[in-house]
C-alpha positions in Angstrom: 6.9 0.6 66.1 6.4 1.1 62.5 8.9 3.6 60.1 7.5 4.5 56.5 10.1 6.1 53.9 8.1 8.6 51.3 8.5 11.4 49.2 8.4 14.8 50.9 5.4 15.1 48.2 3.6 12.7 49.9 4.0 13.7 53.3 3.1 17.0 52.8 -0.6 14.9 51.9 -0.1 13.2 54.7 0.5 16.3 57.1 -2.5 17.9 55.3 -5.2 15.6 55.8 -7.2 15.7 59.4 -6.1 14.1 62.2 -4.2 14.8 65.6 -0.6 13.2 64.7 0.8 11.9 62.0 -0.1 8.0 62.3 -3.6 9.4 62.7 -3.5 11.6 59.6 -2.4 8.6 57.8 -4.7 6.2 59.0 -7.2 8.7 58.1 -5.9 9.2 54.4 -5.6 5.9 54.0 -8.9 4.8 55.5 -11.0 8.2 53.2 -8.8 6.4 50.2 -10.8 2.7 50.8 -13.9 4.5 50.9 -13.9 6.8 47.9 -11.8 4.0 45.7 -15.5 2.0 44.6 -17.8 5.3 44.1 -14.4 6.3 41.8 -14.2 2.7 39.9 -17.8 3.1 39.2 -17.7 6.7 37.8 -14.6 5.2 35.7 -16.4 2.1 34.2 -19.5 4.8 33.6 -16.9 7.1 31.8 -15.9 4.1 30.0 -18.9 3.1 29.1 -20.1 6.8 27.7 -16.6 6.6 25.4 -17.6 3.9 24.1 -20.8 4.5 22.9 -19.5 8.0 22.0 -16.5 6.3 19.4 -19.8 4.0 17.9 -21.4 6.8 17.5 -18.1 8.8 15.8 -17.1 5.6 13.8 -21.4 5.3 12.4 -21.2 9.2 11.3 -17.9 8.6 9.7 -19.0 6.2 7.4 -22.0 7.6 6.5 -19.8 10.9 5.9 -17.5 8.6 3.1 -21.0 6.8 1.7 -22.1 10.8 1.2 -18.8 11.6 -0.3 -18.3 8.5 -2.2 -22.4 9.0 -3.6 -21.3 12.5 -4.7 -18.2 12.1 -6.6 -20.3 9.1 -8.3 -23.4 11.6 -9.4 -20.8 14.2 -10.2 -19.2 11.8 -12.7 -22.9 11.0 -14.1 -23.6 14.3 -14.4 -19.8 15.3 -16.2 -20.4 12.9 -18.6 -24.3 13.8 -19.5 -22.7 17.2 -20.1 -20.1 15.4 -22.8 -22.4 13.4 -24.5 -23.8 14.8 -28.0 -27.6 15.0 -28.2 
């Protein structure tokens, strides 16, 4: 025989899950768990993936944002001083 110690938390999971009696509702969370975890680390490294791309794209639109801003405050300076100069 076998004791486990856990949270009342958990075994309120526990006691949720199907099954005829306690070991077998654990052994049957446990065993659901194992079979989920790959389909679940797959969908994570996908998500990862998408961020990824996602902050390249962010980080390529920011700089072209400062070239535009930079560009501007440079042709609003040409056009400043054309104003100023004497003809």
């Amino acid at each position: 025989m076998k004791s486990v110690r856990m949270t009342p938390t958990v075994f309120s999971y526990v006691e949720k899950h199907q099954g005829d009696g306690f070991n077998d509702k654990f052994q049957n969370l446990i065993i659901f768990c194992m079979k989920a975890l790959p389909d679940l680390e797959k969908k994570i490294k996908e998500r990862e993936k998408y961020l990824s791309e996602l902050n390249a794209t962010i980080s390529k639109n920011q700089n072209i944002s400062n070239n535009l801003r930079s560009i501007s405050y440079y042709i609003d300076n040409a056009l400043n001083a054309a104003k100023n100069m004497k003809l």
